[in-house]
C-alpha positions in Angstrom: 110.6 47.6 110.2 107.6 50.2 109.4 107.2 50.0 105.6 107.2 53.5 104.0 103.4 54.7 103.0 103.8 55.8 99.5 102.9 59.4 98.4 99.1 59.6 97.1 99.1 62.1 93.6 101.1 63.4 91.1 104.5 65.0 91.7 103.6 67.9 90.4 105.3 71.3 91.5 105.0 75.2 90.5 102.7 78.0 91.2 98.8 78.4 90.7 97.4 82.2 91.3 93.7 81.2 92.1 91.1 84.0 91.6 89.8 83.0 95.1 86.0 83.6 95.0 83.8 85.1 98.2 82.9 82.4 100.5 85.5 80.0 100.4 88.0 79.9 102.8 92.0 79.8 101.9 92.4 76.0 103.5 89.4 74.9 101.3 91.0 76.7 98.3 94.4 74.4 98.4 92.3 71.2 99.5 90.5 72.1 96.5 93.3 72.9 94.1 95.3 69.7 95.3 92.3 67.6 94.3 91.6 69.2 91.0 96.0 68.9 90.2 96.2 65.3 92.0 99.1 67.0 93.4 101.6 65.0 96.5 101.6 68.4 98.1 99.8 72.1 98.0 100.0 74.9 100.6 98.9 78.8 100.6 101.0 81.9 100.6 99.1 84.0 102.9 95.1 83.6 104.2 92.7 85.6 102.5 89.5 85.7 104.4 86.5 83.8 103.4 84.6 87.7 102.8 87.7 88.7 100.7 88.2 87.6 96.8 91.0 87.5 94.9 94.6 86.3 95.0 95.9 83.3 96.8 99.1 82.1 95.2 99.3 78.1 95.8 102.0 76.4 96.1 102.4 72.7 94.7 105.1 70.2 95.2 108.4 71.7 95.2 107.2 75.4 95.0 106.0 75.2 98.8 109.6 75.4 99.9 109.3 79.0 98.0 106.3 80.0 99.9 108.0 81.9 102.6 109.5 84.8 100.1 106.3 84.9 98.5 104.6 85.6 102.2 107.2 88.1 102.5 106.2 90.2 98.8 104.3 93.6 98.8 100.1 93.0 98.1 97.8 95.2 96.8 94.1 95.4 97.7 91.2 97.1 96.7 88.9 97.9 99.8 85.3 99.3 100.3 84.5 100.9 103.6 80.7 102.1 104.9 81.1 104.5 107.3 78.4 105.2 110.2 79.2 101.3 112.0 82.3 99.6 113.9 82.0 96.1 113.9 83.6 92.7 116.4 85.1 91.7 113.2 85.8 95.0 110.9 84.1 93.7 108.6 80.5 92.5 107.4 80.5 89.4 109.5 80.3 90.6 113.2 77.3 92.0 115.0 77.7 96.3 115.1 79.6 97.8 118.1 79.5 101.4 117.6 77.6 103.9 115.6 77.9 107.4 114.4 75.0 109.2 112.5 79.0 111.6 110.9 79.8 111.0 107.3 83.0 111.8 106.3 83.9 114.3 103.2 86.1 113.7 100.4 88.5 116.4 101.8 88.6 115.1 105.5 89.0 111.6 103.7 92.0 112.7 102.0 93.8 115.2 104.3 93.8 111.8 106.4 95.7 109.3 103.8 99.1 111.0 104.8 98.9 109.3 108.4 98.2 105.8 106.6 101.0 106.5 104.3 104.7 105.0 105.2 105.7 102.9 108.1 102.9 102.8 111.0 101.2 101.1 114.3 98.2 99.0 113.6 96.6 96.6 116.4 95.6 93.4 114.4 91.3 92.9 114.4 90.0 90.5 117.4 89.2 87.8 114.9 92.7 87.7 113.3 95.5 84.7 113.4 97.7 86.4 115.6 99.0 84.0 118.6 97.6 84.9 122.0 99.6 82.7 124.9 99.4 80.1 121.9 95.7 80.2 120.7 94.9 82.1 117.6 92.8 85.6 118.6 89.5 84.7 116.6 89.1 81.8 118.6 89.5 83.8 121.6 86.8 85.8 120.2 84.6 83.5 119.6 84.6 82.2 123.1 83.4 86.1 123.9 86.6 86.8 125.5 88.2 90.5 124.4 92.2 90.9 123.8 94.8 93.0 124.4 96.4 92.4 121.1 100.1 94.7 120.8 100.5 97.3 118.1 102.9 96.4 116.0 104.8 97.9 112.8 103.3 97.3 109.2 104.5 99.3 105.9 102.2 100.9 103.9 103.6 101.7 100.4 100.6 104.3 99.1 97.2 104.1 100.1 95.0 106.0 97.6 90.7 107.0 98.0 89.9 105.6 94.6 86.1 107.5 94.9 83.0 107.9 97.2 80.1 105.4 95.4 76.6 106.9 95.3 75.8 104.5 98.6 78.7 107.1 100.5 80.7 104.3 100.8 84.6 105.3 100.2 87.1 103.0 97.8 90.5 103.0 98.4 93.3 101.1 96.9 96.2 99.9 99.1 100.1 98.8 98.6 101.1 97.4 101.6 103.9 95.2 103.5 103.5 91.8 105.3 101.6 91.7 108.2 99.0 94.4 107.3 95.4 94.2 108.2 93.3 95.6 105.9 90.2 95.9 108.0 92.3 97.6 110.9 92.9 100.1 108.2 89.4 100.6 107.9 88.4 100.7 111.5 91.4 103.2 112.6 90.7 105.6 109.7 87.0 105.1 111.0 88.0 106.1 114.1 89.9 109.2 113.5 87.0 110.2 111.0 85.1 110.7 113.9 82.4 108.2 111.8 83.6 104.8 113.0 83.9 102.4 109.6 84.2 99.3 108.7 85.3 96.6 105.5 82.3 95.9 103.2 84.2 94.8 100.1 88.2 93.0 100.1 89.9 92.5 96.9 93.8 91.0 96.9 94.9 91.9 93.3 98.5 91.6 93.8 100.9 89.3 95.8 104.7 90.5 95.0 105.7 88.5 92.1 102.5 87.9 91.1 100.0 90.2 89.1 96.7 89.7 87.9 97.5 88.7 84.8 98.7 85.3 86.2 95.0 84.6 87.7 93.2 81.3 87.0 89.7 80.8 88.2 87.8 77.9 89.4 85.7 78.0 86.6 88.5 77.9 84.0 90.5 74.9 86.3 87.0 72.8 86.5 87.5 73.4 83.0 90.8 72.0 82.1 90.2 69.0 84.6 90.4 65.7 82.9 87.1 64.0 84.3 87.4 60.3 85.4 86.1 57.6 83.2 82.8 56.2 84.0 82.6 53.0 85.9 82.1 49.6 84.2 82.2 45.9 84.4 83.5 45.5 81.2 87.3 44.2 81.3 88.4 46.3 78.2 86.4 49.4 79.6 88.4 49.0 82.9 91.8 48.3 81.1 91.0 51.9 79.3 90.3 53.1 82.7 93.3 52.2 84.0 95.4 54.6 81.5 97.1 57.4 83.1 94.6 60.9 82.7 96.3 63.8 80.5 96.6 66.7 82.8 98.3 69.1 80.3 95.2 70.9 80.3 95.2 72.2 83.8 99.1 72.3 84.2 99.1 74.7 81.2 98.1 77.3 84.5 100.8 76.4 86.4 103.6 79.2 87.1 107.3 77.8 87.6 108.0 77.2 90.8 111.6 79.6 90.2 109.2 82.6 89.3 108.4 82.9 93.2 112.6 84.2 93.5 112.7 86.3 91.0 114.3 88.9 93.3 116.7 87.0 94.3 120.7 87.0 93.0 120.4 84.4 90.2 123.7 82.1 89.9 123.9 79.3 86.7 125.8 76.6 87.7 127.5 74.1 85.6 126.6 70.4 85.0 129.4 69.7 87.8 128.5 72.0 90.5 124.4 71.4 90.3 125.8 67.8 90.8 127.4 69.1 93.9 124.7 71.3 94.3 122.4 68.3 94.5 124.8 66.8 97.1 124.3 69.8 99.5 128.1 70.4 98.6 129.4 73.9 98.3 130.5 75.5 94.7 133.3 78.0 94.1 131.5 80.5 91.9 134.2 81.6 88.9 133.8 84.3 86.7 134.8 88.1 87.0 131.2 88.8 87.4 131.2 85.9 90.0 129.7 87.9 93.3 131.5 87.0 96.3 129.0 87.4 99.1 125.4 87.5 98.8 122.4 86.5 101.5 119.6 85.1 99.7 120.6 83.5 96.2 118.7 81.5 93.9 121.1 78.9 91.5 119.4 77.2 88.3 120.9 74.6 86.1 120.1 75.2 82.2 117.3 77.5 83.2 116.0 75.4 85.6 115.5 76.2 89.8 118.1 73.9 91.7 118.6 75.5 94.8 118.4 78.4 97.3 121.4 79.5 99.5 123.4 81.7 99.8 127.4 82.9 98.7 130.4 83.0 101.5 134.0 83.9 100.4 132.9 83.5 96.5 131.3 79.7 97.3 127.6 79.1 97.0 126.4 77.3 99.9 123.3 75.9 99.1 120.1 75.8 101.8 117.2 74.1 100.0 117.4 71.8 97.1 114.6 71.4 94.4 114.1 67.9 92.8 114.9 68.2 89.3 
């Protein structure tokens, strides 16, 4: 019989809202974080591109069973366009395509923002993750092959031009719903500008929870890290080394994991139903205040996250269990 492998790092679950810098890309941010937290497990909600800074909220341990309804949150960016060039990508990365000598005005810039403003069509960039016949577009791409990627539907909560920078370039600040592209945005207003445009700067600031107050950088986590003890062949120096390392430091920047659900029906359960709970049993819910049917619900046990699930006939009926 296989023996199990055991489970290399620390157990460690929650939240951590990295201030992702420039240049790094989001699956070299969680390999990064994971290292720094020793953690069993880490995962992103949502890729930010390597050009784009800001927030990528990363899950550790338990908190990636969360990361869907953190996908699913409103974001907010803030976005720099320079008008005059298209690009392959839509943003500073890709060789130009198309070029216009037209500069937009502050009054054409705004009498536009209505048609960016509520629920709209947006064809995802060439080099995006969408799923082509199984294979992501920007590989497609980068082969030199051009896709008919679909329109689809995106929500765009208020779009706002922020100013015009002495460069001409325009700012704009963006609420927005899953699935947008940002640097569609900036193409298609480009577009109807008559000016062609395309992403020069890409902030995330928010990710629904999650506001910038809850940012941690690198700078501050390299910070916190407990460094290893130096290497000896002394047999006291390597029975010191052998002590466990005090991460309470860096776990100081960790978010609960239950912060991901705050929107979520909140039921407390009792000593005796979270042991049910825990035993993917069902729970009648008492209580005059008790709801009776509810779709997405989040149950704690003295303040702490025990479950998701949701309530049938006045019974929470639980769909994911969190180790305590």
């Amino acid at each position: 019989m296989a023996r199990k492998s055991k489970k290399k790092g620390r157990p460690v679950s929650g939240w951590v809202i990295f201030d992702k810098p420039k240049g790094m890309g989001s699956t070299e941010a969680v390999s990064k974080i994971k290292w720094l937290f020793n953690a069993e497990k880490a995962g992103h909600a949502g890729t930010l591109d390597p050009l784009a800074s800001g927030m990528l909220p990363i899950a550790l341990g338990e908190a990636t069973k969360t990361v869907p309804y953190v996908m699913d949150g409103s974001k907010i960016y803030s976005f720099t366009v320079t008008w005059g060039e298209e690009r392959s990508t839509d943003d500073l990365e890709g060789p130009v395509t198309k070029t216009s000598e037209k500069r937009p005005s502050e009054a054409e810039i705004l009498a536009l923002l209505p048609k960016y403003t509520g629920i709209i069509r947006q064809v995802p960039p060439q080099f995006s993750a969408i799923k082509i016949d199984g294979e992501r577009a920007y590989d497609l791409a980068r082969d030199g092959e051009t896709v008919a990627i679909p329109a689809r539907e995106v929500e765009i909560y208020q779009l706002e031009l922020v100013e015009m920078n002495e460069a001409g370039q325009a700012i704009f600040e963006v609420e927005c719903g899953k699935g947008t592209y940002v640097r569609s945005l900036a193409r298609d207003m480009g577009r109807d500008l008559g000016c062609f445009g395309h992403i020069a700067e890409l902030r995330r600031l928010e990710v629904a929870p999650f506001s910038e107050d809850d940012f941690v950088t690198l700078e501050e986590l390299e910070a916190a890290w407990p460094p290893l003890p130096p290497k000896s062949d002394d047999e006291q120096a390597q029975v010191i080394s052998a002590a466990p390392r005090d991460f309470s430091a860096l776990d100081a920047y960790i978010i609960d994991t239950g912060a991901a659900l705050e929107d979520l029906v909140q039921v407390a359960l009792s000593d005796e139903q979270a042991h049910r709970v825990r035993m993917g049993n069902p729970v009648i819910l008492r209580g005059r205040d008790a709801p009776l049917e509810a779709d997405e619900v989040c149950a704690t046990h003295k303040n702490c996250l025990l479950a998701i699930g949701y309530i049938e006939q006045g019974k929470f009926r639980p769909r994911r269990v969190f180790a305590g």
